[in-house]
C-alpha positions in Angstrom: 0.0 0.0 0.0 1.5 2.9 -0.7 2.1 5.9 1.7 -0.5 8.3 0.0 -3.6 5.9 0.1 -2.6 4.6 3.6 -3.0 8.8 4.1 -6.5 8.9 2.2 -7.5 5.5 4.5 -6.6 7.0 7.8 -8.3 9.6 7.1 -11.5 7.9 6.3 -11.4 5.9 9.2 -11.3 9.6 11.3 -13.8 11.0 9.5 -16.3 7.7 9.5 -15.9 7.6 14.0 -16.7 11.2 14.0 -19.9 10.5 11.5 -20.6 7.5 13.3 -20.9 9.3 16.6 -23.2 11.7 15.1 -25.8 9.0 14.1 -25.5 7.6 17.6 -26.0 11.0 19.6 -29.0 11.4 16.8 -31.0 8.3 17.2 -30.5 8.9 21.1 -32.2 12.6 20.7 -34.7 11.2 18.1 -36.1 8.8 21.0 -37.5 11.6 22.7 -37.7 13.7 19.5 -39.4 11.4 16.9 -40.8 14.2 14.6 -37.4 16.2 14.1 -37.3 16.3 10.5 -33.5 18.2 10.8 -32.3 15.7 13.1 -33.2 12.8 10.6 -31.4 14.6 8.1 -28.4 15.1 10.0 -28.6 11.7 10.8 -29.2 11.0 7.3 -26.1 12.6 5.7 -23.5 11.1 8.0 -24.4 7.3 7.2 -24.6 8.1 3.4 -21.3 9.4 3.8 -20.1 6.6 5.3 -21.4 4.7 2.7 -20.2 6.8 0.2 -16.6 6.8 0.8 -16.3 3.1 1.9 -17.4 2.1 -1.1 -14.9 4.5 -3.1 -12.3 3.0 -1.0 -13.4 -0.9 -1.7 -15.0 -1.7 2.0 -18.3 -3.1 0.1 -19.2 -5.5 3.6 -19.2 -1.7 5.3 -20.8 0.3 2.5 -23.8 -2.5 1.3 -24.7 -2.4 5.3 -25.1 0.9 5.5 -26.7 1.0 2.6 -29.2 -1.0 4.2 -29.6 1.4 7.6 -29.5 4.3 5.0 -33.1 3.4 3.2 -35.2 3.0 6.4 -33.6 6.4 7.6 -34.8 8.1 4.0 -38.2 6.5 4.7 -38.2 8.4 7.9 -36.8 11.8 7.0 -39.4 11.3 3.6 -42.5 11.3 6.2 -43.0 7.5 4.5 -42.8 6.1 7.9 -42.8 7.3 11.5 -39.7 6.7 14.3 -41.3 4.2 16.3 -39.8 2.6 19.6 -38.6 -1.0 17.5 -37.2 1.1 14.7 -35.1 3.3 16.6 -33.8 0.2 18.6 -33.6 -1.2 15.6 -31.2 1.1 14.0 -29.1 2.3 17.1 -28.3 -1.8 17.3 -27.3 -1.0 13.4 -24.9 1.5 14.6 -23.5 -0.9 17.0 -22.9 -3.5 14.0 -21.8 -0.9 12.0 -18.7 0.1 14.0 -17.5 -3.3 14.5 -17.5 -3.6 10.2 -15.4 -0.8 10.2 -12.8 -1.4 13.1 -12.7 -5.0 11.1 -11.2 -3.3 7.8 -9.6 -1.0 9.5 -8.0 -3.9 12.3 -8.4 -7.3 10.9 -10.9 -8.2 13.7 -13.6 -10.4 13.5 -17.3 -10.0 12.8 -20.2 -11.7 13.8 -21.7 -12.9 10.1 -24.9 -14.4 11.4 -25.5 -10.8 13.9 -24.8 -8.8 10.4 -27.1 -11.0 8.5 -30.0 -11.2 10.8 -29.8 -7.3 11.5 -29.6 -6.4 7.5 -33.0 -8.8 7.2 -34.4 -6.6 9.8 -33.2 -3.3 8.1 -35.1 -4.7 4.8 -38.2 -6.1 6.6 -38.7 -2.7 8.2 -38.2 -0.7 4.8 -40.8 -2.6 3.2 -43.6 -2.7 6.1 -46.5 -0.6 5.9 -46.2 1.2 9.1 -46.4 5.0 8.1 -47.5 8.1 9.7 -51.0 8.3 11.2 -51.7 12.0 9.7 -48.7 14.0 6.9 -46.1 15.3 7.7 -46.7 18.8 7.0 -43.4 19.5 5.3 -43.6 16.2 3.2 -47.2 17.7 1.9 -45.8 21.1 1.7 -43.0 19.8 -0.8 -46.1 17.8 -3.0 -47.7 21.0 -3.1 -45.0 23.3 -4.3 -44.0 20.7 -6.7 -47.7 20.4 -8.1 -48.0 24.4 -8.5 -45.2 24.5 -11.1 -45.6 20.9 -12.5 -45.1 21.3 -16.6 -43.9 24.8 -16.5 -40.9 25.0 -18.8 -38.0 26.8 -19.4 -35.8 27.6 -22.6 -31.8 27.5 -21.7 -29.3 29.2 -24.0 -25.7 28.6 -22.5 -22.5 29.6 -23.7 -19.6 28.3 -21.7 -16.5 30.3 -20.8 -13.6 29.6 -23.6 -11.7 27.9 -21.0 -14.0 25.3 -20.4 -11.8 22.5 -21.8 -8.6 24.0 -20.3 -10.0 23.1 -17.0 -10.8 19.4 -17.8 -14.7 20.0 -17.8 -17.0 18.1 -19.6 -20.1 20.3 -20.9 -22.2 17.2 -21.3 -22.3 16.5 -17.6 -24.4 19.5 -17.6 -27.3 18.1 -19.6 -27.0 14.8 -18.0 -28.0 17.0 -14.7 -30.7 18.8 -16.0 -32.5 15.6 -17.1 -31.9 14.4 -13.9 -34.4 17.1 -12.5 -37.0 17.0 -15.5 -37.7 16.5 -19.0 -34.6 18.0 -21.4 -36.0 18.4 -25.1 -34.8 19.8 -28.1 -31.1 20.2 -27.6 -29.5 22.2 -30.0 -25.6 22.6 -30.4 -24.5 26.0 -31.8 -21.4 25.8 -33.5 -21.9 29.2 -35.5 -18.7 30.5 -33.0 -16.2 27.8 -34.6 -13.2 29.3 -36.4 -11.2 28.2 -39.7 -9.9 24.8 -39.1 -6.4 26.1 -38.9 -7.4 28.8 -36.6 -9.1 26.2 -34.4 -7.6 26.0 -30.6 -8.4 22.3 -29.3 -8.4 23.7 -26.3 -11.0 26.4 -26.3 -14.6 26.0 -26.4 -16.1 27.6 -29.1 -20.0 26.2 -29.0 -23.5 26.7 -27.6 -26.4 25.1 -26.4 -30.0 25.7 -26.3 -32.3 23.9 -24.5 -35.3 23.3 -23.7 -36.3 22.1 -19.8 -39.9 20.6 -18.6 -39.5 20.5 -14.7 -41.5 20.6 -11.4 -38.3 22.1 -10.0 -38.0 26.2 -9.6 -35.4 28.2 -11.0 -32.9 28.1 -8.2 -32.7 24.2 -9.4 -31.7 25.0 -12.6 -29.2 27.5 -12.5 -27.2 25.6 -9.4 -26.8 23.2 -12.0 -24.1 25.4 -13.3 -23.0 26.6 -10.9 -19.1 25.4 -11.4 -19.3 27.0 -14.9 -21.0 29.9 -14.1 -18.2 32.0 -14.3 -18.0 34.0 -17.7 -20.6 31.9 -19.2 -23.3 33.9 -20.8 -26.3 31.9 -19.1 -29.8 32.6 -19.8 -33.0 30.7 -18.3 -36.7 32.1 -19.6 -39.9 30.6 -18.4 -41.6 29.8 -21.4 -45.2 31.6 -20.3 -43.2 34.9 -19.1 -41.1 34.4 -22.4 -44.1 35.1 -24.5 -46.0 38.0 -22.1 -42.8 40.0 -22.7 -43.1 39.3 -26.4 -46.2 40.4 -26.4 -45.6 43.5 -24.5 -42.8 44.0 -26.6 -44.7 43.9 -29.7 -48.1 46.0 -28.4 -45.9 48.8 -27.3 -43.3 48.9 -30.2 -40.2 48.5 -27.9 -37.0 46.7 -28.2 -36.9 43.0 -25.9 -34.5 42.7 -23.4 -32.7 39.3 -24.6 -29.9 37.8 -23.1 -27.8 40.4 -20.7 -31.1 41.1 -18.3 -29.2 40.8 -15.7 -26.7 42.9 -16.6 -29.1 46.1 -17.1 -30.9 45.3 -14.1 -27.9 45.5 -12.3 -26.5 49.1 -13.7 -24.0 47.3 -16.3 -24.5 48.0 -19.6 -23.3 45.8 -22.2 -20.1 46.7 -23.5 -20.1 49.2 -26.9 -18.8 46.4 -29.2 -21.3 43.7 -27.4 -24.3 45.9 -28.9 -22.2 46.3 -32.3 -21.3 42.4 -32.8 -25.5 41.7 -31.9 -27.0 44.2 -33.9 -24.7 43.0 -37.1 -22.8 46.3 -37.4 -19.4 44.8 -37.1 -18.5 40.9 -37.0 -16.5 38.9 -33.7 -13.4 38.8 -35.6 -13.3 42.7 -36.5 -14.3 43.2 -33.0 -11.0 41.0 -31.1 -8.9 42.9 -34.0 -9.8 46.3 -32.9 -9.8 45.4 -28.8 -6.5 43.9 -29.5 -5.0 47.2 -30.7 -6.3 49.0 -27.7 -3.5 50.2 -25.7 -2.3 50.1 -22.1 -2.2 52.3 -19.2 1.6 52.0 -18.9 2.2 52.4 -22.6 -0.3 55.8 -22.7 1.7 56.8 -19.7 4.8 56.6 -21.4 4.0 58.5 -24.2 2.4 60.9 -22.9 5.5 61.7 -20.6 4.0 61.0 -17.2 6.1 57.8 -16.2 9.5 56.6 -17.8 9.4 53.0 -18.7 11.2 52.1 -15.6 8.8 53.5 -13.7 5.8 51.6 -15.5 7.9 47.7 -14.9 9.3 48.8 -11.6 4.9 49.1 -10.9 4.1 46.2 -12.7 6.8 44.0 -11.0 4.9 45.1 -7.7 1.8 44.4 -9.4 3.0 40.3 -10.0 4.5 40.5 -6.4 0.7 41.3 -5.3 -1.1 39.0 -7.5 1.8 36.3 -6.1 0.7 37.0 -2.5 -2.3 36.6 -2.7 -2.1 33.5 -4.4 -0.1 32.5 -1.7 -2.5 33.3 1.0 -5.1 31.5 -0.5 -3.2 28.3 -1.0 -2.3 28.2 2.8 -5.4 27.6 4.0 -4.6 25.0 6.6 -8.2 23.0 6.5 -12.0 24.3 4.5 -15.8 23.7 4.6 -17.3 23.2 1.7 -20.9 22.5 0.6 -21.0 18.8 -0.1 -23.5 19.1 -3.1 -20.7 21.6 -4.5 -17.8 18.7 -4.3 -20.2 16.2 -5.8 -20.9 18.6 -9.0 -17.3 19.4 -9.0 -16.5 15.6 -9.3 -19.0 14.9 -11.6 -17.5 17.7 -14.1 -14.5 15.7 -14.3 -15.0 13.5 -17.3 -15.0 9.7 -17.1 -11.8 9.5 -18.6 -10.0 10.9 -15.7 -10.9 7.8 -13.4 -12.9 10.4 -11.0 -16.6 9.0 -12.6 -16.7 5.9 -9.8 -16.4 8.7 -7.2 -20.4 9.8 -6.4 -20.7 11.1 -3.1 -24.1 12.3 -3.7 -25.0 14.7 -0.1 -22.5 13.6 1.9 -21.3 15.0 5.0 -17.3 15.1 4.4 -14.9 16.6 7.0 -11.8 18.7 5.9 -9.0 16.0 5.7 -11.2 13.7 4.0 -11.8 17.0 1.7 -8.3 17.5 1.3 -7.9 13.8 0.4 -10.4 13.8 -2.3 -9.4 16.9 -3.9 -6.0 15.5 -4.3 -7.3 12.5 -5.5 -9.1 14.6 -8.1 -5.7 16.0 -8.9 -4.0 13.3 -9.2 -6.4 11.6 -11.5 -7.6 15.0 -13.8 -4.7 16.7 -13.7 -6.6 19.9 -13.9 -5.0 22.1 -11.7 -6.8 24.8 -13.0 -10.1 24.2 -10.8 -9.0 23.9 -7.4 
């Protein structure tokens, strides 16, 4: 084994006895506390983290059992059953089993098979019984009805991903395999009207475009954390189809110009830049637009000739300038340990494409500590090579 995994394996085995006490402190509480929808969840996360990052790691007697304790809890949390007395028992005598799995990979020791087996046949037995909740839970019913209200409303997508896309190691189709994971995705369109001369081609930049169409019960929010990890310098736009026509309407009754893609941007005090509103309106083309930015000049170089700085002046400022940007750099790769969102580091992994190796790792919600963080990210690394999104 080398020294690196036996790093990534300790600090699994941290990280599962500090989840492992959060599931027993939880189940305690719930006794008293059956209807705590938060505490179910909490509970919730940690054992599909467990089960999660066992099974990345190859500890399939740990991560199958879970599994197992992991379905009656989504019951619960679901409002599809209720925390009796015998289920709670039942699953703090889970936890119990549970930690002796784990010190057995992580020891040698032996476990009691026929204790394992009889406890996962309970686990199933009580997943599949009918005992459920003698009036809704009001969240549970509160979700049906939100979800009802904007059943079949749809949305039109038009995304343009930042140039760097590819640069990163990002894979632009993982995109729409998330958005048909929260509805129906339909007419799919590639633009490739951006694409250059063959020869002028850079394999590494991303010229295209996709529109989209998106029937979901899920509201806007949904959508757009989708991409979230691309977000930056994409040109993004999401339009409910219903809204979509009104303001075409509008648009048409009142002889004004629609507001198209850069909203935001206007509602926010931005205007679009000059040769934006030239390239749209078909006054000048892309290309004659990047020739003419490219021949703007810079401050130091104005500065020059106009007299006000010598030359050594201007790189004397601009070597303090790369100093600065170097610092900072530096600061922000010192951070000793960080929190981050768990759904984030699953979408993150997921953007790596399958031929990196990272497409076996789907810790969907889990509840991961820093070092095990740290381990996974380097893993991710490792694998990708993309240095470019940490």
């Amino acid at each position: 084994m080398s020294n690196d995994f036996a790093q990534f394996q300790d600090a699994f085995f941290e990280e599962a006895g500090e989840h492992l006490a959060v599931v027993e402190e939880g189940l305690l509480a719930l006794e008293q506390h059956p209807e705590d929808l938060d505490l179910l969840n909490k509970i919730f996360r940690s054992a599909h983290s467990i089960k999660g990052t066992s099974g990345m790691f190859g500890f399939n007697a740990v991560a199958q059992f879970t599994h197992k304790m992991e379905t009656l809890l989504d019951l619960l949390r679901n409002g599809q059953k209720v925390v009796s007395p015998s289920i709670a028992d039942l699953l703090l005598k889970s936890t119990d089993c549970l930690k002796t799995l784990i010190e057995s990979v992580k020891t040698g020791a032996a476990v009691d098979e026929t204790t394992v087996q009889q406890l996962t046949s309970e686990l199933a037995t009580a997943s599949q019984s009918d005992e459920k909740p003698s009036s809704p839970n009001p969240k549970a019913t509160q979700t049906v009805s939100t979800a009802g209200s904007s059943q079949g409303q749809i949305y039109l997508i038009t995304w343009t991903p930042p140039e760097w896309l590819f640069r990163r190691g990002l894979d632009p189709l993982q995109i729409t395999k998330e958005l048909r994971g929260i509805g129906n995705l339909t007419d799919v369109t590639l633009d490739v009207s951006r694409l250059p001369h063959l020869t002028e081609i850079d394999p590494e930049t991303c010229y295209l475009s996709w529109h989209m169409r998106l029937a979901t019960e899920k509201d806007r929010k949904v959508i757009e954390a989708v991409f979230e990890f691309v977000r930056e310098d994409s040109k993004l736009v999401i339009e409910e189809c219903e809204a979509l026509s009104v303001k075409r309407k509008a648009s048409e009754s009142e002889n004004e110009i629609r507001v198209t893609n850069d909203e935001q941007h206007v509602e926010d005090g931005e205007p679009k830049p000059l040769g934006e509103i030239l390239v749209e309106s078909g006054v000048v083309s892309r290309e004659t637009l990047d020739q003419a930015l490219a021949q703007q000049k810079r401050v130091g170089q104005i500065l020059v000739e106009q007299h006000a700085a010598s030359p050594q002046q201007v790189e004397q400022a601009l070597q303090k300038q790369r100093q600065q940007e170097s610092a900072a750099q530096s600061k922000k790769t010192d951070t000793a340990s960080i929190r981050v969102d768990t759904d984030k580091i699953d979408k993150l992994i997921n953007l790596v494409p399958a031929w990196s190796g990272c497409s076996a790792i789907n810790p969907a919600n889990y509840s991961v500590g820093p070092s095990l963080i740290s381990s996974l990210m380097s893993l991710v690394i490792k694998w990708s090579g993309i240095w470019g999104m940490v």
